[in-house]
C-alpha positions in Angstrom: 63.8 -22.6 62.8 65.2 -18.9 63.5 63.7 -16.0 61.2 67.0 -15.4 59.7 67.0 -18.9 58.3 65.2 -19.9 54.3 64.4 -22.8 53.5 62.3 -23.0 49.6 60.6 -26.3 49.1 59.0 -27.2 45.6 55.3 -29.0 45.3 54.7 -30.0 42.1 51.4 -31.7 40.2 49.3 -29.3 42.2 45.5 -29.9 40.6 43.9 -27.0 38.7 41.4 -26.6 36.0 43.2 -26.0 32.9 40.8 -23.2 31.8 41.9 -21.1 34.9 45.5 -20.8 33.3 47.5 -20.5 30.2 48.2 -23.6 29.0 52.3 -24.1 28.2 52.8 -27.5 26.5 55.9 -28.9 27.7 54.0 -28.4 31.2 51.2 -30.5 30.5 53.0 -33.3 29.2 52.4 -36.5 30.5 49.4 -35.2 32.8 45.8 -36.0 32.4 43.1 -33.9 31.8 42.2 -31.4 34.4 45.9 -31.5 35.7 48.6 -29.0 35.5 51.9 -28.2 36.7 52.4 -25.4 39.7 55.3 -24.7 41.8 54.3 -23.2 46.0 56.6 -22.4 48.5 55.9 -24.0 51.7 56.6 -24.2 55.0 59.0 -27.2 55.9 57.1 -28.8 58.6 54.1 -29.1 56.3 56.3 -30.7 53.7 57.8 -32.8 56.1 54.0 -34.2 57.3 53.2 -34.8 53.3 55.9 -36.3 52.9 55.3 -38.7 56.4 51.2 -38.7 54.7 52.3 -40.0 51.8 54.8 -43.2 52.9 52.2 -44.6 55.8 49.4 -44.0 53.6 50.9 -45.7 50.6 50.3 -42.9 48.5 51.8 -40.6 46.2 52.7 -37.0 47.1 50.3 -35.1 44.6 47.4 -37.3 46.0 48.0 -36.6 49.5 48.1 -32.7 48.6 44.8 -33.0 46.0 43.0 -35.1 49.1 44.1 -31.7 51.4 42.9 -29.3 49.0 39.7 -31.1 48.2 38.9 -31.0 52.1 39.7 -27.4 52.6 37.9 -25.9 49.6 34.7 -28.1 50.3 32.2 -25.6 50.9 34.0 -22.1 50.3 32.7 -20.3 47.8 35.1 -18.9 44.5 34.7 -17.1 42.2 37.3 -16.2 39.3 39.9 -12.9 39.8 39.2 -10.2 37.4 43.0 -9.5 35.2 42.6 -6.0 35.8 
């Protein structure tokens, strides 16, 4: 892909605490608890692996990408952002 080029994909169904952010309604319907809506801009060959995750695995996009997160954020150590 040359520099020049964009290309904006859309992941949506990203977990997150609810507390952590303001809660809009419309947004949360139809989740469960401890779920919200989030939209990242990612790089296209990672969306394109997801996406390859998700059919062989025989699982859904968000699960793949909450399975991801999950394995990267074992261990680290976070603490909340000040709103300053």
């Amino acid at each position: 892909m040359q520099e020049n080029e964009s290309h904006v994909y859309l992941v949506y169904g990203v977990y997150r605490h609810r507390a952590m952010m303001a809660s809009n309604k419309y947004s949360q319907q139809g989740l469960k608890d401890g779920w919200t809506r989030a939209t990242f801009i990612l790089r296209k060959d990672h969306l394109e692996k997801i996406k390859s995750v998700s059919y062989w695995e025989r699982k859904k996009i968000k699960e793949v990408i909450d399975e991801a997160l999950t394995l990267y954020m074992r261990g680290k150590k976070t603490r909340r952002k000040s709103n300053g």
